[in-house]
N, C-alpha and C positions, 0 to 999 in steps of 0.2 A: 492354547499353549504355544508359547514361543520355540522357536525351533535350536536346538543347543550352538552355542559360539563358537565360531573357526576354530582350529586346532592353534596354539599361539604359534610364534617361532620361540628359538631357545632364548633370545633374547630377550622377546618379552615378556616370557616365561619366566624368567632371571629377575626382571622389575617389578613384574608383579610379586614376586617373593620379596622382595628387599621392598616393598610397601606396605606390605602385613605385617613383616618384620618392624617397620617404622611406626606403623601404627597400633601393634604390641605395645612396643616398646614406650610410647605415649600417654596409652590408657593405663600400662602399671604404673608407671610415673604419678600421673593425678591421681590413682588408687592408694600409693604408696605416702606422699603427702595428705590428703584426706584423713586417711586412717590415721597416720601418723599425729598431725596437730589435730585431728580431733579427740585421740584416744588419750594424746596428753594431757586434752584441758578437761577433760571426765574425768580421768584419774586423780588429777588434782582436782578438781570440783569434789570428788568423792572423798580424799584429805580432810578438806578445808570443812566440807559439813562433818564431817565425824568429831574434828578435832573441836571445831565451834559449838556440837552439841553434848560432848562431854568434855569440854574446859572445865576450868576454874568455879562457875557457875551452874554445875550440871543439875538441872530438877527432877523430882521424881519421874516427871515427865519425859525426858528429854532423849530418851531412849525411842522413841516413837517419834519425835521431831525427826532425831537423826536418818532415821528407816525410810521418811517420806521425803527427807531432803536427798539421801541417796537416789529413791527410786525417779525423783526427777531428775537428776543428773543422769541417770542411766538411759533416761527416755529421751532427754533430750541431746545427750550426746552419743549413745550409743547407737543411735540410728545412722546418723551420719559416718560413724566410726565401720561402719556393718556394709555399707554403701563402698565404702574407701576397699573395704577388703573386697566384696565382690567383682570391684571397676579392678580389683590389683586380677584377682582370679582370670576375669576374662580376657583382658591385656596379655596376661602369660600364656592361655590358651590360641591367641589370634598371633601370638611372635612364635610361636612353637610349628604352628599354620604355615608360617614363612619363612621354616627353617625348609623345607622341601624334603623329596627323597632319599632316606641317606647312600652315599656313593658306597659301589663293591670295591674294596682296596684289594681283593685275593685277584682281580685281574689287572692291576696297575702295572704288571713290569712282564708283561706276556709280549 
């Protein structure tokens, strides 16, 4: 086992928080775009087969086209869309890390 790190000073104390903070702020970022154009081009993906398997031309069939063209849309985008939210989840857990101890305001003016 390695033996635990110096006590910091306050200052570096201070950057280390405003690092976490940075790199929160980072990982929702790419969590937040991710999910965001992924979940749009599923949703539209999801659209566009519905609407293309009951148009104008719907077969008795097409009910079952539609269901399996969904479910690949859903695989193939919703993984990635799933991905985007948990990179946003942890991002917010790691800037919240680097908000620090919150300050006692009842002894500010003692």
């Amino acid at each position: 086992m390695t033996p635990p790190p110096p006590p910091l000073g306050e200052e570096a104390a201070a950057g280390r928080l405003a690092q976490k903070r940075f790199v929160g702020a980072m990982v929702m970022g790419i969590g937040i775009l991710i999910a965001t154009l992924c979940g749009l081009c599923t949703l539209s993906g999801i659209f566009f087969s519905i609407v293309a398997g009951l148009g104008a031309h719907a077969s008795p069939g097409s009910l079952e086209v539609v269901a399996g063209g969904v479910a690949v849309v859903l695989i193939v985008g919703g993984v990635p869309t799933a991905a985007g939210v948990v990179l946003f989840v942890i991002g917010r857990r790691i800037y919240r890390e680097g908000r620090g101890a919150p300050v006692d305001q009842s002894k500010a003016f003692e």
